[in-house]
Backbone as CSV, one residue per row, in Angstrom:
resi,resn,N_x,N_y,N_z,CA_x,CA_y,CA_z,C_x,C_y,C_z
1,UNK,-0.094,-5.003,17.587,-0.248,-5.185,16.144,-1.435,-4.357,15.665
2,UNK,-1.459,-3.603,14.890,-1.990,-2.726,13.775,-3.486,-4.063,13.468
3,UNK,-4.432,-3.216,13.363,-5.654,-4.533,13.014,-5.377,-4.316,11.201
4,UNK,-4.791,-3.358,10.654,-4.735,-3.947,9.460,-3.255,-5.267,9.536
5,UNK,-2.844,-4.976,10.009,-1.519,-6.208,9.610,-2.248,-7.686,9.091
6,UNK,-2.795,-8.034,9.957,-3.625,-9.505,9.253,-3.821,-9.371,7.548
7,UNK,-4.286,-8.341,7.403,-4.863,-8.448,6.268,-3.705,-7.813,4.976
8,UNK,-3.261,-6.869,5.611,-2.020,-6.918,4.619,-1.068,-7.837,4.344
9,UNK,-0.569,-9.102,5.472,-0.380,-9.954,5.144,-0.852,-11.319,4.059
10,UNK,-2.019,-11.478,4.104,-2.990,-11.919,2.867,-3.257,-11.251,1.779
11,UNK,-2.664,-10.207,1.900,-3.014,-9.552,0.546,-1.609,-9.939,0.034
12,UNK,-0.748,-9.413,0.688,0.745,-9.671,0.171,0.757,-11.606,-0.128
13,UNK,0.678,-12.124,0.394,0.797,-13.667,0.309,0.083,-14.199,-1.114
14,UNK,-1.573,-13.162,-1.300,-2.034,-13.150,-2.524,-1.381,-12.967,-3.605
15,UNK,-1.419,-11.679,-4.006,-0.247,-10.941,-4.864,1.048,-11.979,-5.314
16,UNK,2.093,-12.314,-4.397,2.987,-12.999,-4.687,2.809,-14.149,-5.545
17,UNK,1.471,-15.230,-4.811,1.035,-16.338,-5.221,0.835,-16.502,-6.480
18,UNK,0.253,-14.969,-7.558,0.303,-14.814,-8.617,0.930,-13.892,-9.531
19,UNK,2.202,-14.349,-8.715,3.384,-13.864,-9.788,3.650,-11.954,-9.480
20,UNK,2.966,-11.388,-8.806,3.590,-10.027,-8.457,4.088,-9.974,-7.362
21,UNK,5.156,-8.712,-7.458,6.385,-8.581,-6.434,5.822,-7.594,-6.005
22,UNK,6.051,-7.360,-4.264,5.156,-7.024,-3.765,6.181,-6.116,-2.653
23,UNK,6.220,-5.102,-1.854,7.176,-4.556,-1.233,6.510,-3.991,-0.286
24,UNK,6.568,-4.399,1.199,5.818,-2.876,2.406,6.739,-2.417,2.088
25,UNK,5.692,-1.292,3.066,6.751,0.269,2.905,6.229,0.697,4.405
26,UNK,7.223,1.132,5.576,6.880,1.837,6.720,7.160,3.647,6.466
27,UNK,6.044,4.177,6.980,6.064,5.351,7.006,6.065,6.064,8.311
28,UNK,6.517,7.367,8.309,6.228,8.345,9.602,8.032,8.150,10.018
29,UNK,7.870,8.040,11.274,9.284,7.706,11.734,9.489,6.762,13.078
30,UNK,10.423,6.683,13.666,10.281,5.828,14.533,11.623,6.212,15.544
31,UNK,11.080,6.510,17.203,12.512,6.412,17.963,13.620,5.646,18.111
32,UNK,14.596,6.291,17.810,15.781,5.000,17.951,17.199,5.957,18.941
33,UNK,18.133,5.547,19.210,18.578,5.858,20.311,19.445,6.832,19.617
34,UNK,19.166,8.291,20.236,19.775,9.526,19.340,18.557,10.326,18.809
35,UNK,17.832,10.270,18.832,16.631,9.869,18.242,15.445,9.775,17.073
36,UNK,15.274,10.121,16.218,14.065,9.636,15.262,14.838,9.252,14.363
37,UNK,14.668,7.765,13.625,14.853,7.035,12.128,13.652,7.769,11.369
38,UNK,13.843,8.598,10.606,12.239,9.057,9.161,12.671,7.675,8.329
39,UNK,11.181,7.457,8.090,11.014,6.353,7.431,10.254,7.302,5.458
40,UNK,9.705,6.212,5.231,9.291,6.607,4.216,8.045,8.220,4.610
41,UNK,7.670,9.204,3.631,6.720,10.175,4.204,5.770,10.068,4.571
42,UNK,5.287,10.756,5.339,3.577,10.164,6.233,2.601,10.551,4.898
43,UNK,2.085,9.384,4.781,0.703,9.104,3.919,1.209,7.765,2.741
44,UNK,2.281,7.672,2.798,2.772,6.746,1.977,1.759,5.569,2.089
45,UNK,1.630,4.500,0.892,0.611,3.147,1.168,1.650,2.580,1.927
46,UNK,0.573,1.421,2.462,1.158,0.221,2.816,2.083,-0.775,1.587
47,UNK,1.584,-0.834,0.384,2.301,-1.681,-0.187,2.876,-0.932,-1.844
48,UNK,4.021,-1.170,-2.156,4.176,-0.774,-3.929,4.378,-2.190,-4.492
49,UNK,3.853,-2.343,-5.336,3.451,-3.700,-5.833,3.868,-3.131,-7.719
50,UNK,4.792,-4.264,-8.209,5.722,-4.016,-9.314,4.293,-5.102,-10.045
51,UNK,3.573,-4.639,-11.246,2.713,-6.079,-11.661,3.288,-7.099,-12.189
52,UNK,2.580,-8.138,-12.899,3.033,-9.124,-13.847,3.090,-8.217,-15.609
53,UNK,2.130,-7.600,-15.239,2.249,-6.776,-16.337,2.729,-5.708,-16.812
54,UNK,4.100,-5.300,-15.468,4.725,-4.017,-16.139,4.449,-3.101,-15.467
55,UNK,3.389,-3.079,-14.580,2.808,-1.763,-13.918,3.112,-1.438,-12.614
56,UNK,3.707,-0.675,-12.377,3.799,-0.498,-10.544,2.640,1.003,-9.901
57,UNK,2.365,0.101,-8.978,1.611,1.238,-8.118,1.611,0.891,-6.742
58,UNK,0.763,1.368,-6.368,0.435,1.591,-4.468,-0.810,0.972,-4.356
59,UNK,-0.876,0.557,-3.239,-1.958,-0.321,-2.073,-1.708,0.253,-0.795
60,UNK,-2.583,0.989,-0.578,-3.382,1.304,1.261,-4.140,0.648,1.164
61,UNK,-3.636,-0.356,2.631,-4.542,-1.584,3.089,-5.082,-0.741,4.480
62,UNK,-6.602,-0.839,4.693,-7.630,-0.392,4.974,-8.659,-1.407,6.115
63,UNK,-8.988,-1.471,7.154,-10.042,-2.235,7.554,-11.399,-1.748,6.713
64,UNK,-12.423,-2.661,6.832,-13.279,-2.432,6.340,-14.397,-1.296,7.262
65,UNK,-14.001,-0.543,7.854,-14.022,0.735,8.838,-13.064,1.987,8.736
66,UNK,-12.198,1.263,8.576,-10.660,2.314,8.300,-10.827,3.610,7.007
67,UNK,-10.526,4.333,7.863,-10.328,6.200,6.954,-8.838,6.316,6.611
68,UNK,-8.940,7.299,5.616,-7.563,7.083,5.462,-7.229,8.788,5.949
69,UNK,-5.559,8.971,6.290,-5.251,10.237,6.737,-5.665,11.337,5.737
70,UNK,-5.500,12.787,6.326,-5.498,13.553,4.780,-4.021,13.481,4.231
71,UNK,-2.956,12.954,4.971,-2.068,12.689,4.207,-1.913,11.593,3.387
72,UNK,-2.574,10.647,3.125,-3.046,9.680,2.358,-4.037,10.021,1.443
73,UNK,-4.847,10.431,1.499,-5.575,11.345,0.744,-4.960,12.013,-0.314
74,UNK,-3.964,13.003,0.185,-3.142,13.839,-0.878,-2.214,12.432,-1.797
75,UNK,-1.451,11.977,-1.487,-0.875,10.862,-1.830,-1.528,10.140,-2.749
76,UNK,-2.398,10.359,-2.532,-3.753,8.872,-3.434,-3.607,10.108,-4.668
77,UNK,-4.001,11.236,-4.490,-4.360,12.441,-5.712,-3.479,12.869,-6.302
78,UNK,-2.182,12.357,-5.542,-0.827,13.448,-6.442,-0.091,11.672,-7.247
79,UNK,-1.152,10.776,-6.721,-0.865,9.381,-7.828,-1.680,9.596,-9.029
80,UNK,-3.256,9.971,-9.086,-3.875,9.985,-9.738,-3.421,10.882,-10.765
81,UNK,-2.937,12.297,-10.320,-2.542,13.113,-11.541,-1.285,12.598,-12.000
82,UNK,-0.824,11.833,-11.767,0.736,11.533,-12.080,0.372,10.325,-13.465
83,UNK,-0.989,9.632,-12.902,-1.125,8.529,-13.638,-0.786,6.910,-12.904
84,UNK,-0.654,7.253,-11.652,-0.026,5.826,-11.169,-1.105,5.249,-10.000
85,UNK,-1.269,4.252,-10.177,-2.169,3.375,-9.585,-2.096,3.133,-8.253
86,UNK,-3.234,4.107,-7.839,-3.208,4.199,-5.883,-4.459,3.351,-5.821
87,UNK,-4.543,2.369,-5.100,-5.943,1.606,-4.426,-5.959,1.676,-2.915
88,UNK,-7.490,1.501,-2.342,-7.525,1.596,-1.244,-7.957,-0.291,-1.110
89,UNK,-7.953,-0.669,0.002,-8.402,-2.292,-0.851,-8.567,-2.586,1.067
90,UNK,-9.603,-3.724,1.566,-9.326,-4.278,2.701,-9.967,-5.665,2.696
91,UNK,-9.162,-6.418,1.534,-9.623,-7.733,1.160,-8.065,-8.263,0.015
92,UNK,-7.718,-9.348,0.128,-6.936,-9.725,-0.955,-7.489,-9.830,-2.373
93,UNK,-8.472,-10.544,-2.409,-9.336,-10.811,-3.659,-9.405,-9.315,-4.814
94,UNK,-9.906,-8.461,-3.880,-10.369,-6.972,-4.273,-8.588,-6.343,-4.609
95,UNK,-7.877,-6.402,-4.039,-6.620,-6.306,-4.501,-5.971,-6.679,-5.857
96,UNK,-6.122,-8.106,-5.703,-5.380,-9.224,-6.806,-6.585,-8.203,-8.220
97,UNK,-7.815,-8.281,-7.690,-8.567,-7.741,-9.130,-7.654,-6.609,-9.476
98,UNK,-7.682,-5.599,-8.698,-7.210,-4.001,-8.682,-5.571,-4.247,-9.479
99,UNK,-5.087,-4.651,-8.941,-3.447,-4.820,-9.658,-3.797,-5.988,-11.362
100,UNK,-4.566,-6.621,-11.167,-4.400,-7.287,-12.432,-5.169,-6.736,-13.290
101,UNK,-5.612,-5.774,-13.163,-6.669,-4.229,-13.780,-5.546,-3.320,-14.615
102,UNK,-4.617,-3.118,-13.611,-3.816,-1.687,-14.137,-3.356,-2.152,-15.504
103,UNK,-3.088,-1.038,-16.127,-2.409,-0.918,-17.612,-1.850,0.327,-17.399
């Protein structure tokens, strides 16, 4: 298990608790017999989260140590110019603020 999983789980359990829909997303790819399933593209967040208020964006869940790729990086910047709400977050609390922020 991934040391973020704990915590993306609490974030997601957060989120829901107050009314936002909340979706992982696996990225990169994965062997399967024949071989590679591509999953979503490498740098993708961990979570797209639809708000209470209309807004959808992205969550990369992060240890409080954790770097993010430069393909996450680009991802975070090609949200920002787009206008859509990329957070980096490695706490639920700091999350629930961040999504009940967006407009």
């Amino acid at each position: 298990m991934k040391p973020e999983t704990p915590i993306s789980k609490q974030i997601r359990e957060c989120l829901r608790s107050c009314g936002h829909r909340v979706q992982r997303v696996q990225s990169g790819r994965v062997r399967v017999r024949g071989g590679y399933m591509h999953l979503a593209d490498e740098g993708t967040p961990d979570l797209v989260v639809m708000s209470r208020g209309g807004v959808m964006g992205w969550i990369e869940v992060k240890t409080t140590d954790g770097t993010r790729s430069p393909e996450q990086v680009r991802f975070a910047a090609d949200m920002k110019r787009l206008g859509i709400p990329c957070e980096v977050v490695s706490d639920p609390v700091v999350a629930l603020r961040a999504v009940e922020g967006w407009r």
